[in-house]
C-alpha positions as CSV (number, residue, x, y, z in Angstrom):
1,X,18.3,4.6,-12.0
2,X,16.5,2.2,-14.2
3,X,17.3,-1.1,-12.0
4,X,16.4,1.5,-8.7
5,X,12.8,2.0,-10.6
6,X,12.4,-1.7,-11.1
7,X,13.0,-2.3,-7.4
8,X,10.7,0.5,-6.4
9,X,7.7,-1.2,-9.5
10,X,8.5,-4.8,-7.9
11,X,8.5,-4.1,-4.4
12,X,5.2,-1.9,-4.8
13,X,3.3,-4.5,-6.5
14,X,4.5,-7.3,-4.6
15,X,3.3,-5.4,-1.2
16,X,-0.2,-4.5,-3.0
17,X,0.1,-8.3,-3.9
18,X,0.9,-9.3,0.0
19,X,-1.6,-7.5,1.8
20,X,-4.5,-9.4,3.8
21,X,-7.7,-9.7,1.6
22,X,-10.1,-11.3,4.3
23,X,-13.5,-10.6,4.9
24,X,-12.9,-8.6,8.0
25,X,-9.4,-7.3,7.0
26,X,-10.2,-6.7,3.1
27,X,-7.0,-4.6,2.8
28,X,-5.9,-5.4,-0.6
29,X,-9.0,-4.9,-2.1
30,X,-9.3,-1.1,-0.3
31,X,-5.8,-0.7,-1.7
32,X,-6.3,-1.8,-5.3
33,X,-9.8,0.3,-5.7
34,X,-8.7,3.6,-4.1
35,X,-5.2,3.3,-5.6
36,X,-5.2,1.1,-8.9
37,X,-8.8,1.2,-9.6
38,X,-9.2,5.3,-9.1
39,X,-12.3,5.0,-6.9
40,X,-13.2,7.3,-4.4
41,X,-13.4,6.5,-0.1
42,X,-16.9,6.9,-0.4
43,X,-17.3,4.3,-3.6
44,X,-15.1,1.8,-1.8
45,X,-17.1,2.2,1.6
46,X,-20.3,1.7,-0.2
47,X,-19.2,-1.2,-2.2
48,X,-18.3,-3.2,2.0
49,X,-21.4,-1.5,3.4
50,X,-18.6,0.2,5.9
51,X,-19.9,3.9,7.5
52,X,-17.1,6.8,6.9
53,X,-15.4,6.4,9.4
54,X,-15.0,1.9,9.7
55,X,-13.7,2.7,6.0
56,X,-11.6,4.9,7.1
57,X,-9.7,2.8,10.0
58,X,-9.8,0.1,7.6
59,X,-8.3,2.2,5.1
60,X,-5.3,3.2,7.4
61,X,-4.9,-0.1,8.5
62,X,-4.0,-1.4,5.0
63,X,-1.8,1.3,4.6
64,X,0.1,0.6,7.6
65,X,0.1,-3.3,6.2
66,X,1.4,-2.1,3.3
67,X,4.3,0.0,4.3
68,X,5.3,-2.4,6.6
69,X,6.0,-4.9,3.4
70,X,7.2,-2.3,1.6
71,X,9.8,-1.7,3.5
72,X,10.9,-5.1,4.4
73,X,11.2,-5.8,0.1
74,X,13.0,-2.9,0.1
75,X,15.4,-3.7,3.1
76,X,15.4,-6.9,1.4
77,X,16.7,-5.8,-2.0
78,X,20.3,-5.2,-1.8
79,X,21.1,-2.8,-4.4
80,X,18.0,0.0,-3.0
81,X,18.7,0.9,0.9
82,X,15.7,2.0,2.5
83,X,17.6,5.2,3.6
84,X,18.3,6.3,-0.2
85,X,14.8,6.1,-0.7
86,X,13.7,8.1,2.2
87,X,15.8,11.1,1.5
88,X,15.1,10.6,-2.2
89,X,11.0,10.4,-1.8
90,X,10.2,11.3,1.1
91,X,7.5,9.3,3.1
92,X,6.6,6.5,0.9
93,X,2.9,6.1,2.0
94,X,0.2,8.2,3.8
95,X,-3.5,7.9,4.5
């Protein structure tokens, strides 16, 4: 269980780490303040200048970046299948 926890701490921060941080794709940065940095939609929205609802397309876009490198460290890792996790947590990220 420990070395399944390490995967699960790796993979997560190498997919944080991964994601696109550019000026019109700042999806690490959206990640890392609603996530890591507590702050709310609105907070982050404000800080880009982005209405509700750019923010919030932006905001499921980086998700959707993320999971996608999630899973592919996780497929990637050979003791954690991507199945065990599944059935074990459920749906590993939603907006």
């Amino acid at each position: 269980k420990i070395r399944r926890a390490d995967t699960l701490v790796y993979c997560t921060g190498k997919a944080f780490s991964d994601c696109q941080n550019k000026t019109k794709k700042p999806y690490k940065t959206i990640l890392v303040d609603c996530y890591l940095n507590d702050m709310t939609n609105l907070k982050v929205a404000k800080k880009f200048g982005y209405s509700r609802s750019r923010f919030g397309t932006l905001k499921q876009d980086a998700l959707a970046e993320f999971t996608q490198r999630f899973k592919l460290l996780i497929q990637n890792q050979s003791s954690v299948h991507w199945c065990e996790l599944k059935k074990q947590y459920g749906k590993v990220a939603r907006g």
